[in-house]
ROKERO-607253 format. One line per field, with one value per residue (C-alpha): residue number from 1; residue in three letters; x, y, z. Coordinates in steps of 0.001 Angstrom, whole numbers, plus 524288, in hexadecimal, padded with zeros to 5 digits. Layout:
REM ROKERO-607253
num (NUM, ...)
residu (ALA, ...)
x (X, ...)
y (Y, ...)
z (Z, ...)
This chain:
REM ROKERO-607253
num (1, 2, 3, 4, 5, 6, 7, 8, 9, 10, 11, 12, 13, 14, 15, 16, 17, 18, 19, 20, 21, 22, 23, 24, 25, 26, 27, 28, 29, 30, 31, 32, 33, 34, 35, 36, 37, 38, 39, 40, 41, 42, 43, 44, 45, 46, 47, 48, 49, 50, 51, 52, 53, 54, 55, 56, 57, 58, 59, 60, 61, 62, 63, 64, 65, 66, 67, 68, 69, 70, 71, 72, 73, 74, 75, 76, 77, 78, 79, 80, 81, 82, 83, 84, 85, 86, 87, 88, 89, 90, 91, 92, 93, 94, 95, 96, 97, 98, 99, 100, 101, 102, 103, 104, 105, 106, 107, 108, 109, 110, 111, 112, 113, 114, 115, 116, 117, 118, 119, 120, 121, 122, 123, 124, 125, 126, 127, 128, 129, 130, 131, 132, 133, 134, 135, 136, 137, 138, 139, 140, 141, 142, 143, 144, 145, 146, 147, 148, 149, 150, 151, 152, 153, 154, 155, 156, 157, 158, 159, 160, 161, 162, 163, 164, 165, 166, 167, 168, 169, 170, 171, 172, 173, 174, 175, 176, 177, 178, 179, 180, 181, 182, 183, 184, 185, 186, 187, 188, 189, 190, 191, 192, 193, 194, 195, 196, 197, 198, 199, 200, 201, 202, 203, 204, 205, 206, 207, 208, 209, 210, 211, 212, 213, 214, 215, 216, 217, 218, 219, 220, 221, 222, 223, 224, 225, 226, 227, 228, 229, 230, 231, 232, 233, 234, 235, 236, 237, 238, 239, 240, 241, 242, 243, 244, 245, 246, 247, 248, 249, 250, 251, 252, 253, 254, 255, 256, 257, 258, 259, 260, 261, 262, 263, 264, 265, 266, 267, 268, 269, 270, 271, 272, 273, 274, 275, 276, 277, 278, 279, 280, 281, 282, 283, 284, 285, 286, 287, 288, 289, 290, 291, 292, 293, 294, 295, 296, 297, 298, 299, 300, 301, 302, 303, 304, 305, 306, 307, 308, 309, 310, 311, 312, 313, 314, 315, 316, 317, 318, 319, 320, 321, 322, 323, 324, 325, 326, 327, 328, 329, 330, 331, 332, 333, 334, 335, 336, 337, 338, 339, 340, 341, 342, 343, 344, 345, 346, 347, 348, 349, 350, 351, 352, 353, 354, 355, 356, 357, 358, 359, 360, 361, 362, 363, 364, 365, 366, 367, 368, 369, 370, 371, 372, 373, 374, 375, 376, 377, 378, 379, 380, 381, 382, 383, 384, 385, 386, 387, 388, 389, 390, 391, 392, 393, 394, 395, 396, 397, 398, 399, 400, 401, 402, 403, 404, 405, 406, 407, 408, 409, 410, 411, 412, 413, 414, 415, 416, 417, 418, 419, 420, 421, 422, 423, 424, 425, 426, 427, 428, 429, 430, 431, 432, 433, 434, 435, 436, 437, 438, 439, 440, 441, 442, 443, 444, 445, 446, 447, 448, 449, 450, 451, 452, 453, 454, 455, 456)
residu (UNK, UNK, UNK, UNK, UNK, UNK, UNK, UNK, UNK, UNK, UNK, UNK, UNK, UNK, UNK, UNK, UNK, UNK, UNK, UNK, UNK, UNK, UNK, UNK, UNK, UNK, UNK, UNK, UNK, UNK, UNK, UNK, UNK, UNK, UNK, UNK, UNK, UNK, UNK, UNK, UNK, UNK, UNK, UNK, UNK, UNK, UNK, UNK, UNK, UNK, UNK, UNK, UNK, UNK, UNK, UNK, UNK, UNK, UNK, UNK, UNK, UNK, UNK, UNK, UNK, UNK, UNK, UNK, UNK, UNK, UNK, UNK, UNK, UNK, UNK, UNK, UNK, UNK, UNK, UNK, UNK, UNK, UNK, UNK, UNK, UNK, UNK, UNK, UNK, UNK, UNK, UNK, UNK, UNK, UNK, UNK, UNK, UNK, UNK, UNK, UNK, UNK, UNK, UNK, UNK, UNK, UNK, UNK, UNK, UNK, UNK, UNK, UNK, UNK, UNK, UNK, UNK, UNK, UNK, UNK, UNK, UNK, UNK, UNK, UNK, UNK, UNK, UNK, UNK, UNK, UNK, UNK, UNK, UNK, UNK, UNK, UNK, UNK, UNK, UNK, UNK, UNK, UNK, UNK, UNK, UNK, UNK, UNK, UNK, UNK, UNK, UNK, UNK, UNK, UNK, UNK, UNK, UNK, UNK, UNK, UNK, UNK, UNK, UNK, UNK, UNK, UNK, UNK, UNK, UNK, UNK, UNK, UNK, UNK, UNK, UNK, UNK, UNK, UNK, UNK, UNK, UNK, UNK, UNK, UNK, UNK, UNK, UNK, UNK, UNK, UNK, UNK, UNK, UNK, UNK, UNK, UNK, UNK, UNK, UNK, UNK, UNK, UNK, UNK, UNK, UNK, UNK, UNK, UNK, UNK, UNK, UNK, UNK, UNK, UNK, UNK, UNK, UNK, UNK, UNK, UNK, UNK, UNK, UNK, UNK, UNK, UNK, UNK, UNK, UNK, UNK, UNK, UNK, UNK, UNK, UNK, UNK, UNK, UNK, UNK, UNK, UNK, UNK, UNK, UNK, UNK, UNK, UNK, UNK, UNK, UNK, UNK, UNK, UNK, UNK, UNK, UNK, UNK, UNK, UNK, UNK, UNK, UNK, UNK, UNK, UNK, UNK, UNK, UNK, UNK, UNK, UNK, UNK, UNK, UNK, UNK, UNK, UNK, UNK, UNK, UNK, UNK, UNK, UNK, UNK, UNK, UNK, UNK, UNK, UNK, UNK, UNK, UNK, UNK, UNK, UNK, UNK, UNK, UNK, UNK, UNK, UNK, UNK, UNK, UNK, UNK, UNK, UNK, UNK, UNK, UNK, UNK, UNK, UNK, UNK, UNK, UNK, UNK, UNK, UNK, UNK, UNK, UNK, UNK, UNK, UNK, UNK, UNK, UNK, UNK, UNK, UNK, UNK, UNK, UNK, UNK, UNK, UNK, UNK, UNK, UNK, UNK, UNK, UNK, UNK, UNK, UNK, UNK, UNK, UNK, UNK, UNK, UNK, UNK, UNK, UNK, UNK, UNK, UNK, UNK, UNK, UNK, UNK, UNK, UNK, UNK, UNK, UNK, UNK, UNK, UNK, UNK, UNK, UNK, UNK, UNK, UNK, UNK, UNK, UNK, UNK, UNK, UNK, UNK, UNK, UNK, UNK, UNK, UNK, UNK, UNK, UNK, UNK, UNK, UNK, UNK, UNK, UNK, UNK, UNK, UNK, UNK, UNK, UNK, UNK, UNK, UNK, UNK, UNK, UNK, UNK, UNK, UNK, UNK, UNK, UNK, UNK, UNK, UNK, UNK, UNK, UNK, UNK, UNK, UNK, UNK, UNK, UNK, UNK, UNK, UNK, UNK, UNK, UNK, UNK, UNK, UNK, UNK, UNK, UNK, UNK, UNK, UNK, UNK, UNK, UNK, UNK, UNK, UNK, UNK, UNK, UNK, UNK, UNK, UNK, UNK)
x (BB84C, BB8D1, BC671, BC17C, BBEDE, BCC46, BD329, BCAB2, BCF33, BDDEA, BDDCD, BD861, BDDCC, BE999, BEF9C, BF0C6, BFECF, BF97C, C066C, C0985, BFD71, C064B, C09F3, C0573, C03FA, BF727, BEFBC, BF5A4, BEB75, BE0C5, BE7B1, BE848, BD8A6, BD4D0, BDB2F, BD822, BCDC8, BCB38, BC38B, BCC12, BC1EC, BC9A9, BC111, BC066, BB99F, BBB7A, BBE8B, BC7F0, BD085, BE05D, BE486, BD7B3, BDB82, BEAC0, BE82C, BE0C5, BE83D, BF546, BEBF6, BE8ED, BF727, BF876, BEDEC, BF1ED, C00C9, BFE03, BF154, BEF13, BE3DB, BE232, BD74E, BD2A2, BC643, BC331, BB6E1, BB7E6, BB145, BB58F, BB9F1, BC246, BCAD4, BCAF7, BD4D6, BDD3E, BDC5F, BE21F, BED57, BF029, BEFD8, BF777, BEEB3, BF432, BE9EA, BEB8E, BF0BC, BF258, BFFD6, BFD37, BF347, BEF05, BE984, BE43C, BDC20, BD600, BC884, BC67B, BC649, BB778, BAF35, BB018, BB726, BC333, BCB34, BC4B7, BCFE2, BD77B, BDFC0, BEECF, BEBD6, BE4E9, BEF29, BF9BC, BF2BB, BF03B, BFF24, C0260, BF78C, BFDFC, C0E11, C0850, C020B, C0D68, C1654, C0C9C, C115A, C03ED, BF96A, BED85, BF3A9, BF2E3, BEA26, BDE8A, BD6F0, BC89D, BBD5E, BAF23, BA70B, B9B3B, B9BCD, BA315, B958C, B9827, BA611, BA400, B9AD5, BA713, BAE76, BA5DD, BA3C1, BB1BA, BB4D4, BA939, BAF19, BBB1E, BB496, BA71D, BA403, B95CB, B9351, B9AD1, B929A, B8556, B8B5F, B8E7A, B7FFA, B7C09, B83BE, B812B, B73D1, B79E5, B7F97, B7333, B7804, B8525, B8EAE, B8868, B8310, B7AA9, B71A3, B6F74, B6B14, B6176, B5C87, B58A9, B5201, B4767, B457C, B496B, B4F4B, B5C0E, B66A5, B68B7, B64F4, B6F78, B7BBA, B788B, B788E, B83BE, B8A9E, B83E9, B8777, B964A, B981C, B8FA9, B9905, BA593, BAC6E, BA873, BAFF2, BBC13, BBE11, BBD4B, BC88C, BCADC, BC3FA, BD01A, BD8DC, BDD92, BD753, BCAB3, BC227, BB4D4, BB5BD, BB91F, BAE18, BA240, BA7BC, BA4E3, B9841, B9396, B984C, B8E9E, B8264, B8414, B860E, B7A9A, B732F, B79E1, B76DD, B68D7, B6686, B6E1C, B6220, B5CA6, B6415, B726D, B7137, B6CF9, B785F, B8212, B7FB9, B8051, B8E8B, B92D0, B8D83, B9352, B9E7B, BA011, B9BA7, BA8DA, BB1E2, BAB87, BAC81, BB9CE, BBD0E, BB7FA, BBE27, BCB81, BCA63, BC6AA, BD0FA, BDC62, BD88C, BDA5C, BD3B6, BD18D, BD325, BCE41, BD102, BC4F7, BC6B0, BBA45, BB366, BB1C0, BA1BE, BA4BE, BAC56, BA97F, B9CA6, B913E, B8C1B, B9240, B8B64, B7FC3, B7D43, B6DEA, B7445, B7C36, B6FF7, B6DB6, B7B3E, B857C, B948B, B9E35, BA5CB, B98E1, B97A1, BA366, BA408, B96C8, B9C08, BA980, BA911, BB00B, BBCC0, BBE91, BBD40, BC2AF, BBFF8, BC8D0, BC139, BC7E9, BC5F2, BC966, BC566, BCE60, BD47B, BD0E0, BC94D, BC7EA, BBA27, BB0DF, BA4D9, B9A9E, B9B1C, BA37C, BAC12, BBA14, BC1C4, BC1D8, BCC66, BC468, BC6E0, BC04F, BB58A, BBB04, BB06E, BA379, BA09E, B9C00, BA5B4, BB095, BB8D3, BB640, BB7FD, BC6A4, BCA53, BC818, BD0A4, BDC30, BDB14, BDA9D, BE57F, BECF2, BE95E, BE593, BE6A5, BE2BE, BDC64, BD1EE, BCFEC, BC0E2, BC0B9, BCAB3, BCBA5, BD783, BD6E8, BDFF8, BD580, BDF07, BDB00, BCD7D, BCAB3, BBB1E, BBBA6, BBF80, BB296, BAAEA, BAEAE, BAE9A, BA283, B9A1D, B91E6, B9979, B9BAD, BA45F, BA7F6, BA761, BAC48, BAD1D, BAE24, BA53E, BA927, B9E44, BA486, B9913, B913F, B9A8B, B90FA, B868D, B8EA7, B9853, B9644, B91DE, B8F51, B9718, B9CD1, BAA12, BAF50, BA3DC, BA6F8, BB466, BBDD8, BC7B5, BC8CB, BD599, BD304, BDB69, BD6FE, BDCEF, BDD31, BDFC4, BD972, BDBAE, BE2DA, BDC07, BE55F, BDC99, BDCD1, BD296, BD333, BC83C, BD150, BDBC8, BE5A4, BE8BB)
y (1CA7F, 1CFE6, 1D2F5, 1E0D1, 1E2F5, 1DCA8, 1E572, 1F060, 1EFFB, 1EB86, 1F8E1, 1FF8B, 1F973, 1FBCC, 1EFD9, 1EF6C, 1E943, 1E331, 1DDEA, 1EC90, 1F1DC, 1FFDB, 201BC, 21045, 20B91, 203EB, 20F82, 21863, 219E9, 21963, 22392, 22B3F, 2286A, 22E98, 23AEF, 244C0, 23D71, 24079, 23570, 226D8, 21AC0, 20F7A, 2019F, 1F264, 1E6C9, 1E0DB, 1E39C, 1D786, 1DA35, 1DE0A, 1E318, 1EE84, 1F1E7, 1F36D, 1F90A, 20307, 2055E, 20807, 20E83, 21799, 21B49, 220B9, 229A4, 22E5A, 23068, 23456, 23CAA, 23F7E, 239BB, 23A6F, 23263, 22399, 21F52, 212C7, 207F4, 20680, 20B3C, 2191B, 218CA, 20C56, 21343, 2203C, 2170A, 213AA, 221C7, 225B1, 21B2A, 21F07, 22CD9, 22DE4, 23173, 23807, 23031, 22235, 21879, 20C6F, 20901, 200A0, 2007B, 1F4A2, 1FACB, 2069B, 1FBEE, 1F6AF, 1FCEF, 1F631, 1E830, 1EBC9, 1E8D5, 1E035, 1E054, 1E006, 1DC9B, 1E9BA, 1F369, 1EA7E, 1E4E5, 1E69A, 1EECD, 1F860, 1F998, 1F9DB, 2052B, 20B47, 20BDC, 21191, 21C62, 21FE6, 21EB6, 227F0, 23100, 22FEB, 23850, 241FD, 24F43, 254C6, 24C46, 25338, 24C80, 23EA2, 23545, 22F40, 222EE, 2224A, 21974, 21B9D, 21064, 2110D, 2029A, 20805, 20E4B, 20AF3, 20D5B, 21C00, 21D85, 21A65, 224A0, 23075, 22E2B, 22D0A, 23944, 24123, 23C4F, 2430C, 25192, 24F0A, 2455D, 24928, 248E3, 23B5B, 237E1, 23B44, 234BE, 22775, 227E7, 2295D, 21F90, 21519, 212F4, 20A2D, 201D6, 1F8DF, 1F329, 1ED4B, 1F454, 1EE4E, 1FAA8, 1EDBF, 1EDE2, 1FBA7, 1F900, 1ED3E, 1F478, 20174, 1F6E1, 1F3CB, 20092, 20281, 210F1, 215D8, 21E34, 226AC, 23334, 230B1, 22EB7, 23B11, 242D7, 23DD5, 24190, 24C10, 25251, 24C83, 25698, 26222, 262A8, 26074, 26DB2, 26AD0, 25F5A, 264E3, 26F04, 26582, 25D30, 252B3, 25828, 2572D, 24AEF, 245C0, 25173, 249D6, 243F4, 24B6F, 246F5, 238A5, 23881, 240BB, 234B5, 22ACD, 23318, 23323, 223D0, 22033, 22812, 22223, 213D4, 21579, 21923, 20DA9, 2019C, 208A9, 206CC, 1F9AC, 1F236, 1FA8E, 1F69E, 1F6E7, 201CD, 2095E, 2069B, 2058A, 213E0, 21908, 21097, 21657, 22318, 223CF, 221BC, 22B1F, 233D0, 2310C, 231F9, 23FB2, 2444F, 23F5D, 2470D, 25243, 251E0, 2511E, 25B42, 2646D, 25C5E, 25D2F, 26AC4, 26142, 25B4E, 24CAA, 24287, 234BF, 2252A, 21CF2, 20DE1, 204C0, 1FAFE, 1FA85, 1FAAA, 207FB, 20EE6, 20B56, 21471, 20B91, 213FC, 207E4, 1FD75, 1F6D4, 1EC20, 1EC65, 1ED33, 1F884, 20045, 20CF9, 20BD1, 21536, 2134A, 21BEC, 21D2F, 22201, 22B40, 22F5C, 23348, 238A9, 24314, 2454B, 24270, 23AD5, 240D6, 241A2, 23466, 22641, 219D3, 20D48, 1FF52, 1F1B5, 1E57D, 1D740, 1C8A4, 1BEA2, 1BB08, 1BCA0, 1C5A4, 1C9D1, 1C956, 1C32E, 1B90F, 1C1DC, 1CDB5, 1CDE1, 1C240, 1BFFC, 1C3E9, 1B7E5, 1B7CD, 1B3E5, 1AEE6, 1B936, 1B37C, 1B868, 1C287, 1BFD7, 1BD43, 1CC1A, 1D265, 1DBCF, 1D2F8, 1C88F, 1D214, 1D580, 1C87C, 1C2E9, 1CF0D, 1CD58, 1BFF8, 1C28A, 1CCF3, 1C81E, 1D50F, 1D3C5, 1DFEC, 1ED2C, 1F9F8, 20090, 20F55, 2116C, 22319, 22AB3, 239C8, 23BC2, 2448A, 23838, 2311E, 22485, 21FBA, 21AF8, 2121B, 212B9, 20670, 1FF3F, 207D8, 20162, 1F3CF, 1F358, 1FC16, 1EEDD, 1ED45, 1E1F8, 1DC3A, 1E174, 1D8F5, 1E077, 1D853, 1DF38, 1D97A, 1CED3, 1C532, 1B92D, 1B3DD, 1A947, 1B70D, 1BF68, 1C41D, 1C813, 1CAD6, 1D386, 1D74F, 1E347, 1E80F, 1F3DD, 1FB9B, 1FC5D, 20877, 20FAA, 20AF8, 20EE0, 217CE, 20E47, 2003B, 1F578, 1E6DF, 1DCB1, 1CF06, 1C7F1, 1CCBD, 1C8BB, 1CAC1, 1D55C, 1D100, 1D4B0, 1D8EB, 1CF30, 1C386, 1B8B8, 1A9F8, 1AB7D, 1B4A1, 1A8F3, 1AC85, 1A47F)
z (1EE5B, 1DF6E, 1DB0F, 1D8F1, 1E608, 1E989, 1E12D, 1E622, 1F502, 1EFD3, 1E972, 1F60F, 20071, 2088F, 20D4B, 21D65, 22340, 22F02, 232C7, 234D5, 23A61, 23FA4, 231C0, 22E5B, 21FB5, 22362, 22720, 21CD5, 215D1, 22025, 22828, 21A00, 218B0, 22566, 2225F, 22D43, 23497, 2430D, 24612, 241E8, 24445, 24524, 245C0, 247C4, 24261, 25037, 25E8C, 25E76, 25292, 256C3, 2490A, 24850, 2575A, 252C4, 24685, 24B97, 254AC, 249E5, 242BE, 25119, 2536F, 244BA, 245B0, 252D7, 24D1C, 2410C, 24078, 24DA8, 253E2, 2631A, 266DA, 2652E, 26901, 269EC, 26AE2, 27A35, 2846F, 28B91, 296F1, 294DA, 28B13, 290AB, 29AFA, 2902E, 28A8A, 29611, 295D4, 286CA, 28AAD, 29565, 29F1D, 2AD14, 2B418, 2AC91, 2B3F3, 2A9F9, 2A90C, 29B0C, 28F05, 293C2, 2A1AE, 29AA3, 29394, 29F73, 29F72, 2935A, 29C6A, 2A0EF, 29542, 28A0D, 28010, 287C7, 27B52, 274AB, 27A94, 2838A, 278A7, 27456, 2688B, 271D3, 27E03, 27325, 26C8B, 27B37, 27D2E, 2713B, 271E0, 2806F, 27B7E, 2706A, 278F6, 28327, 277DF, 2768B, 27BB8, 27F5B, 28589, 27CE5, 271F3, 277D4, 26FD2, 277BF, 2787B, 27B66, 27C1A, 2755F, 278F2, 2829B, 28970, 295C6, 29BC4, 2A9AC, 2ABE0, 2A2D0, 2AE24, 2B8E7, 2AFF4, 2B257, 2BF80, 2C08B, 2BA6A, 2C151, 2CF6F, 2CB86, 2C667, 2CE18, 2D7E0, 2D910, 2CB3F, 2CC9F, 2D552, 2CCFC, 2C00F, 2C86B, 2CE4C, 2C049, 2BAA4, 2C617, 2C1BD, 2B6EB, 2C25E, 2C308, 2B56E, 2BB3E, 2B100, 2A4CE, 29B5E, 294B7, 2A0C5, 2A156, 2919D, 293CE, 2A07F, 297FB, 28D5E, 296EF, 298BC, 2A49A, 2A86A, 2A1C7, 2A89E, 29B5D, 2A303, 2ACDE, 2A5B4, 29BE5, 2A7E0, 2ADF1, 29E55, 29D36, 2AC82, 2AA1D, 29B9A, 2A39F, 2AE7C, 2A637, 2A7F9, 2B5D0, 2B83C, 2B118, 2B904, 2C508, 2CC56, 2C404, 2B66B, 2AED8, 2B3CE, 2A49A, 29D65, 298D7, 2A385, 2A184, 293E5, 29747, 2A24A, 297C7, 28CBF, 29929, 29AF7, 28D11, 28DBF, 297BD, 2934E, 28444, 28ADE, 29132, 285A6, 27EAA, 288A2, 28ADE, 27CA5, 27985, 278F4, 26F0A, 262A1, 25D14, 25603, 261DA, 26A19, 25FC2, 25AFA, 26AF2, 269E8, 25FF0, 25E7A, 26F5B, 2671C, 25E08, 268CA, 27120, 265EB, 26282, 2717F, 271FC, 26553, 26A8F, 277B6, 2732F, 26951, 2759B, 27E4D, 274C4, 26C72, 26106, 2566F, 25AA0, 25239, 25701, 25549, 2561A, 25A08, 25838, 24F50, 2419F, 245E5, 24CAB, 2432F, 2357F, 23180, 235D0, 22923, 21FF9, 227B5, 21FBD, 22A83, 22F0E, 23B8B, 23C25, 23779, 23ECE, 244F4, 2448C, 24AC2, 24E18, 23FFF, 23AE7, 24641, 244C4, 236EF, 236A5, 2421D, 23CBD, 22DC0, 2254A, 2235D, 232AD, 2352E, 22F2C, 23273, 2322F, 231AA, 232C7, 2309A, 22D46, 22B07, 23124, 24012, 24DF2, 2540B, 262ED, 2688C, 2711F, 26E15, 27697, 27E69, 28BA2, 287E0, 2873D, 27AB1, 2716D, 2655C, 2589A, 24AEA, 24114, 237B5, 22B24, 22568, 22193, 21251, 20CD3, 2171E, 2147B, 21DC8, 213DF, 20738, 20D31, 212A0, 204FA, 1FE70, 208A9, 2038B, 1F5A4, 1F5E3, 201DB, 207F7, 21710, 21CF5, 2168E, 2177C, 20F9C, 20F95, 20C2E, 20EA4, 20FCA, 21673, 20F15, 20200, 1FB73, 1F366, 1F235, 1FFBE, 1FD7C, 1F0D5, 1ED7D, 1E6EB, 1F495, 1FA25, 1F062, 1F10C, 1FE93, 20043, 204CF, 20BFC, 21115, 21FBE, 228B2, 236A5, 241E7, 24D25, 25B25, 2687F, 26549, 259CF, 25519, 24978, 2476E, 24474, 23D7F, 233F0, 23D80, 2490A, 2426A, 2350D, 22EB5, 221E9, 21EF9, 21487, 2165F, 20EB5, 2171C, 22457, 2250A, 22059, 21E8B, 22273, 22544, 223AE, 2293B, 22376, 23089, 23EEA, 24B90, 259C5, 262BD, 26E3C, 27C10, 285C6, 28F46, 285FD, 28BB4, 288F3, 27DDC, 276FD, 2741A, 27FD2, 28AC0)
C-alpha cells in the first residue's frame, strides 16, 4: 500500500470503537450521511459473522429512536418471521412466551444459525420492550421476512387464512396447491421435473393469487377478516410468495442470472408492498430497515465480475425505484477470525478460521492499513444525502474506486476456493453508500450450537 493512499483513508476515515459497539459516536456520521432516507440497507460479508449481526442491530435501534423508522425487513423467508413479528409486536393472538419460541419456525430449513442466533432473539426482545411503551399500537415497529424459499408452508398459510374467511375457496386453493404434493416438500423437484419438460402448475397458483386480491374486500367483511388488523395482506404476500417460487424453482435450471434476478427482484417487490401497506395501514409515511447481504444490497451496478453480468440485486432495485437521496446503504466487512457456516448445503453449523483476503482485495488493502496505522476498526462514508460537504472525501472515492475483490461469504464457506467461491470484483465507493471494516471478527453463536460448531 503507497503511503499516499495511507494518508488518503487516514484523512477520510472515522475510526470504529468496537469495544463499544452501542456507542452513538460510531454511526455519527453515517446516521448524518443518510440524511432523510426512507429506505436504510444495512448488509453482511457473511451469514456467520456476530459483530455485522450486532452492529446492525445498534445501528437498528438508533434509527428507530432517533429518526423514526417502523419496519425491518429482513433476508428470511415470510411466513417464519411474520411469527416473530407477531411476538415483537405484541400480538393478541401470539402465544410465545420468549424470543427464543417466536424463533422456532426458523428450525425447518437450513441455515438454522441464519436467524436462530443470540444477536437476533436479543434484538427480538428489545424491538417488543420498545414497542410495549408505545401508547398507540399503529405506531409499533414491525419485523418481516422477504425471501421466497418457504413455498410449501406459504401454501399452508393461505389455506389457513381462506378456512377462516372462506372454506370453499379454502378448499379450491388446497386442491390447487396439492398438485405440488407428488414432489415430497422439496421446491428442487418441482424445478428438475419442469426441465424435462414436463407440465408446470404456473396457471394454478396465479389463479389461486389472483382469486385471493379479487375477493379481498370480500373476505374483510367476513367472520374472521380482521383478527390482528393485517391477515389478507399477510395471506396475498404468502400468495405472491408461492406463484414467484414457482417461477423461480421452474427456472433454476436455466442459469444464475435467471433465478437470481426472480430472488431478488421478489424482493424488492415485498419491501415495496410492505411500504405501501403500512403507509395505508398507519396513514403515515413509512420508513423501512433492510437486513441482508452485502451481495443483496450493495448496487450489483459496481460489480465488474464476468459473473455477475446481467444481474441486478435488490440495492440496485431499490435505488433505481426510489432514488438516491431516499435510500443509503451500509456495507461491512473484514479480514481476520472465525466465521459461522457450513461445508455444503443442509449440514450442521461449523465455526471456521477466516483465510485472510485474497492479494488485489480491499480486505487485503485495509488489513495492511490497520496494520500500518494500528487502525482496526473504522468507517468510510463514500455519498452523503446531507447538504454538509465534509462527510464524503473524493480523494478516498478515488483511491478506493478499484476494481478490486470483495469476499462474500454466506451460508456456505470453502476457504481452499476463496477466490472463486467468494470473491467479486467491485468498486467500492459505488456499491455502497457508506461502508465499516473490522480487521478481526468472531462467529455468530447459534442458539442450537452442534458438536461441529466447537461446543460440547
Amino acid at each position: 500500500m503507497s503511503e499516499r493512499v495511507v494518508n488518503t483513508l487516514k484523512r477520510g476515515i472515522s475510526p470504529f470503537n468496537a469495544n463499544n459497539p452501542s456507542s452513538r459516536e460510531n454511526y455519527r456520521r453515517i446516521l448524518d450521511a443518510m440524511g432523510d432516507a426512507k429506505v436504510v440497507m444495512i448488509g453482511e460479508a457473511s451469514h456467520g459473522t456476530h459483530e455485522f449481526y450486532n452492529i446492525r442491530a445498534e445501528i437498528t435501534k438508533l434509527l428507530i429512536e432517533e429518526k423514526g423508522f417502523n419496519a425491518v425487513v429482513v433476508e428470511a423467508d415470510w411466513p417464519d418471521a411474520y411469527r416473530l413479528n407477531r411476538y415483537v409486536q405484541l400480538g393478541k393472538h401470539d402465544r410465545d412466551k420468549t424470543a427464543e419460541e417466536a424463533l422456532s419456525d426458523f428450525r425447518s430449513r437450513f441455515p438454522l444459525w441464519m436467524w436462530r442466533n443470540t444477536v437476533v432473539a436479543e434484538f427480538a426482545d428489545w424491538l417488543r420492550n420498545h414497542n410495549k411503551g408505545l401508547e398507540r399500537k399503529h405506531e409499533r415497529v414491525a419485523f418481516y421476512g422477504m425471501d421466497l424459499y418457504s413455498m410449501y408452508s406459504s401454501m399452508e398459510a393461505v389455506v389457513e387464512y381462506l378456512h377462516k374467511v372462506s372454506p370453499e375457496d379454502a378448499k379450491k386453493a388446497k386442491e390447487a396447491y396439492s398438485l405440488f404434493d407428488i414432489f415430497s416438500g422439496n421446491p428442487q423437484q418441482y424445478g428438475f421435473w419442469t426441465g424435462l419438460g414436463r407440465p408446470s402448475l404456473e396457471a394454478e397458483v396465479v389463479k389461486t393469487l389472483e382469486d385471493l386480491r379479487e375477493k379481498g374486500e370480500e373476505y374483510l367483511k367476513g367472520v374472521g377478516g380482521l383478527i390482528d388488523g393485517d391477515e389478507l395482506f399477510y395471506a396475498e404476500q404468502n400468495a405472491a410468495l408461492v406463484r414467484n417460487a414457482e417461477e423461480y424453482y421452474r427456472k433454476m435450471y436455466h442459469s444464475d442470472a435467471i433465478t437470481w434476478n426472480l430472488r431478488d427482484k421478489h424482493m424488492a417487490d415485498c419491501i415495496k408492498s410492505l411500504m405501501n401497506f403500512h403507509r395505508r395501514k398507519q396513514e403515515r409515511e413509512p420508513k423501512t430497515i433492510i437486513w441482508a447481504h452485502n451481495s443483496h444490497l450493495g448496487d450489483a451496478r459496481a460489480s465488474s465480475t464476468r459473473e455477475s453480468y446481467g444481474k441486478w440485486n435488490v440495492g440496485q432495485l431499490l435505488r433505481e425505484d426510489f432514488g438516491l437521496d431516499q435510500t443509503f446503504s451500509i456495507g461491512f466487512g473484514t479480514s481476520l477470525g472465525t466465521v459461522t457456516a457450513a461445508d455444503k448445503w443442509d449440514t450442521p453449523a461449523t465455526l471456521y478460521n477466516l483465510k485472510p483476503g485474497i492479494k488485489g482485495s480491499y480486505e487485503e488493502l485495509f488489513h495492511s492499513f490497520a496494520e500500518k496505522t494500528d487502525t482496526p476498526n473504522f468507517s468510510l462514508i463514500f455519498r452523503s444525502n446531507s447538504p454538509d460537504g465534509d462527510l464524503v472525501d473524493p480523494a478516498i472515492n478515488k483511491a478506493l474506486a478499484g476494481p478490486l475483490y470483495e469476499r462474500y461469504i454466506g451460508v456456505i464457506y470453502k476457504p481452499n476456493t476463496q477466490r472463486q467461491s467468494h470473491c467479486t470484483l467491485v468498486s467500492l465507493p459505488q456499491e455502497f453508500d457508506s461502508y465499516i471494516y473490522l480487521d478481526r471478527t468472531t462467529a455468530l453463536r447459534p442458539l442450537d450450537p452442534t458438536p461441529s460448531w466447537g461446543l460440547v
